[in-house]
C-alpha positions as CSV (number, residue, x, y, z in Angstrom):
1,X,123.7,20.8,-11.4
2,X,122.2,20.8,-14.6
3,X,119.2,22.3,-15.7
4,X,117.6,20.6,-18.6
5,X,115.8,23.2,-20.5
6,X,113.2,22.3,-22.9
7,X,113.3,24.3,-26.6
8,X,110.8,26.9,-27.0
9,X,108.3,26.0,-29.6
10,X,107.2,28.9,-31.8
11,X,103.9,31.4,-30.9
12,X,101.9,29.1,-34.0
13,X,102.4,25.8,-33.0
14,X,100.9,27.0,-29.6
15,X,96.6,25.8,-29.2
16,X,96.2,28.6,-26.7
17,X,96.7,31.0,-28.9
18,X,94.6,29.8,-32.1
19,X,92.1,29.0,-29.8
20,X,92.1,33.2,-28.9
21,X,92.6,33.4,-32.6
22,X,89.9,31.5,-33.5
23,X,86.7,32.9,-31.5
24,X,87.1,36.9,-32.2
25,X,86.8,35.8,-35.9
26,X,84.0,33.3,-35.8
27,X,82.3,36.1,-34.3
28,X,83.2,38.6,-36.8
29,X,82.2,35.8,-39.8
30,X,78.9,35.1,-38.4
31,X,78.4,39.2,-37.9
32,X,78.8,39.7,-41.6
33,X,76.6,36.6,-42.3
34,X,74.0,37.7,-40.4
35,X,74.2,41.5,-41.8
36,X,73.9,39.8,-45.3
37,X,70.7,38.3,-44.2
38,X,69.4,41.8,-43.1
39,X,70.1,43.2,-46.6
40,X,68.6,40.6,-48.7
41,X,65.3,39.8,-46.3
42,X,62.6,42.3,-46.3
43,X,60.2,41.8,-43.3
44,X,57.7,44.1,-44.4
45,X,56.0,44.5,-41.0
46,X,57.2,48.2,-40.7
47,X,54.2,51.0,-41.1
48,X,55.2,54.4,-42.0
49,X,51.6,55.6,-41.4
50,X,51.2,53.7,-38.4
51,X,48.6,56.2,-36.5
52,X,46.2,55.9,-40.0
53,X,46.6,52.4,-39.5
54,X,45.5,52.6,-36.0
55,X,42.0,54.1,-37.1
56,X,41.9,51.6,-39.6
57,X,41.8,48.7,-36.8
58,X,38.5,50.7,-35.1
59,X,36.5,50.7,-38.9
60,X,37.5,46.9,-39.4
61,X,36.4,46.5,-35.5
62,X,32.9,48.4,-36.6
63,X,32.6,45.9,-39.7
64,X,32.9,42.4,-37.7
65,X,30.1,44.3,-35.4
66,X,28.3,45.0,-37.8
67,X,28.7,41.1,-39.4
68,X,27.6,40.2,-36.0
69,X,24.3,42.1,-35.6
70,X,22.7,41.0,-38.5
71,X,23.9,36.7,-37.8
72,X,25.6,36.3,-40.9
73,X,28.3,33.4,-41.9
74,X,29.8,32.3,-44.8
75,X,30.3,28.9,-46.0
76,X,33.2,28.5,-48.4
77,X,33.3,25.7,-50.0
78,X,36.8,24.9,-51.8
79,X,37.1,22.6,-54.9
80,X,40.9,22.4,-56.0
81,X,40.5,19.8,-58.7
82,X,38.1,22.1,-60.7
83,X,40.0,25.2,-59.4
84,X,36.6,26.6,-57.9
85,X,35.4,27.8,-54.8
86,X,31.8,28.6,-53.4
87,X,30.7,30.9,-51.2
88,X,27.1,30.6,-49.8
89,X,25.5,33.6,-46.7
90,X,23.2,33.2,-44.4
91,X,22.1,35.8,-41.8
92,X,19.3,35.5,-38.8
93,X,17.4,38.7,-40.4
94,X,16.2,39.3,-43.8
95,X,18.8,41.5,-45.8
96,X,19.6,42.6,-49.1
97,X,22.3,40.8,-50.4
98,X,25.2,42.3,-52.4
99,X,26.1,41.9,-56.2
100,X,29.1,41.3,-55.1
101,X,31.7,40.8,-52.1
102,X,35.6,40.5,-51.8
103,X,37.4,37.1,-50.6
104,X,40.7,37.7,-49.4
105,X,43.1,35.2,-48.5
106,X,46.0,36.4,-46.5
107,X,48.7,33.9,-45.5
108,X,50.2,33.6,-42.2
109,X,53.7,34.4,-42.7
110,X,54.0,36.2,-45.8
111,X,52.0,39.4,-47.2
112,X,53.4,39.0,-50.7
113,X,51.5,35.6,-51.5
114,X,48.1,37.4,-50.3
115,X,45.9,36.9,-52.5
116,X,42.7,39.0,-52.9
117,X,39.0,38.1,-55.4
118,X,35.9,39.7,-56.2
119,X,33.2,37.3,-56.6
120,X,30.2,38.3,-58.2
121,X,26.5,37.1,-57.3
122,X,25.2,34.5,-59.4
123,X,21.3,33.8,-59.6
124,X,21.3,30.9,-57.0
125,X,22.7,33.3,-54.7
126,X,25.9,31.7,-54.6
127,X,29.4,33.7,-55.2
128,X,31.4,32.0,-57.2
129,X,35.1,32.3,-58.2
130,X,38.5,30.4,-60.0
131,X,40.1,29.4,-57.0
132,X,43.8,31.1,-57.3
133,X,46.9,29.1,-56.5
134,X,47.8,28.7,-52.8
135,X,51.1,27.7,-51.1
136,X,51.1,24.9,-48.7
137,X,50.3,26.9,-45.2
138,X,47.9,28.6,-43.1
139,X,46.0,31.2,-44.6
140,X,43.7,33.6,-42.8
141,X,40.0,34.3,-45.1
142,X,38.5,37.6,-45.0
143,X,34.9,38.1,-46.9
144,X,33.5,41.6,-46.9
145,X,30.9,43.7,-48.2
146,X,28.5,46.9,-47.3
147,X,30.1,47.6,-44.3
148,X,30.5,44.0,-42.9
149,X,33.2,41.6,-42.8
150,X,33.4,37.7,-41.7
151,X,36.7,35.9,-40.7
152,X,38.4,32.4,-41.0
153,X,41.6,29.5,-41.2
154,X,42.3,27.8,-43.7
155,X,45.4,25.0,-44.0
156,X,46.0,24.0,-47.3
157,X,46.3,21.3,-48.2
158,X,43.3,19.7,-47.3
159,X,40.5,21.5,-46.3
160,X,37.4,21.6,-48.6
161,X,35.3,23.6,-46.3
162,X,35.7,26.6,-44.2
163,X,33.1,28.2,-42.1
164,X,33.5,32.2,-41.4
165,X,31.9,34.4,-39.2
166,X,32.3,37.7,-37.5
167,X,35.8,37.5,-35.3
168,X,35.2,39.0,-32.0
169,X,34.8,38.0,-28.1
């Protein structure tokens, strides 16, 4: 009787074992990709101060109640071919108006393209300002003043008006 013996192939020409090769080191490749994208991204969303920043939430709560209680909104009204935008106020009881208020636009995703304006009070009682460059997105619109502060969306492009008013239930 005679046994017929096939040759042994070497260890490398086996699948099995590139296959047990091959997934410890993806893993390890993608490890190192992904540790790269931890160094070079910056999240920002970290507060070192985060129990000053908790106080800070009850003042802005106290403004938009304050916004509230006297009825006033904001029209905003956006002109990107003249790089101008318009802000107009109206409240339910008579108020003085200030010289001057501050327009914030903050975008959704990223706090480094915020961008922040002080628009003074012209004599039609309209505030007028250069409208800054925006990048295509949504972008959140604070306007505040004197202890009161009114809130908004914005998608750009497109929109030429925006309504704001005091954010709350």
């Amino acid at each position: 009787m005679t046994a017929q013996t096939q040759p042994k192939r070497p260890w490398y020409r086996e699948p099995m074992v590139w296959l047990l090769i091959a997934l410890p080191t993806v893993a390890v490749i993608e490890s190192f990709i992904f540790l790269a994208f931890a160094i070079v991204s910056d999240d920002g969303m970290v507060e070192d101060d985060y129990y000053r920043r908790g106080k800070e939430i009850n003042r802005v709560l106290a403004r938009d109640q304050a916004a509230a209680t006297l009825g006033l909104e904001g029209a905003i009204a956006l002109s990107p071919a003249q790089h101008a935008l318009e802000v107009r106020l109206t409240a339910r009881q008579a108020m003085h108006w200030p010289e001057q208020v501050e327009l914030k636009f903050l975008y959704a995703t990223r706090s480094g393209w915020d961008r922040s304006l002080v628009l003074p009070r012209h004599a039609d009682g309209a505030y007028r300002a250069p409208l800054p460059d925006l990048a295509p997105g949504h972008w959140n619109v604070q306007l505040a003043a004197q202890g009161w502060r009114l809130t908004g969306s914005l998608h750009v492009p497109g929109a030429q008006q925006l309504t704001l008013r005091p954010s709350g239930p």
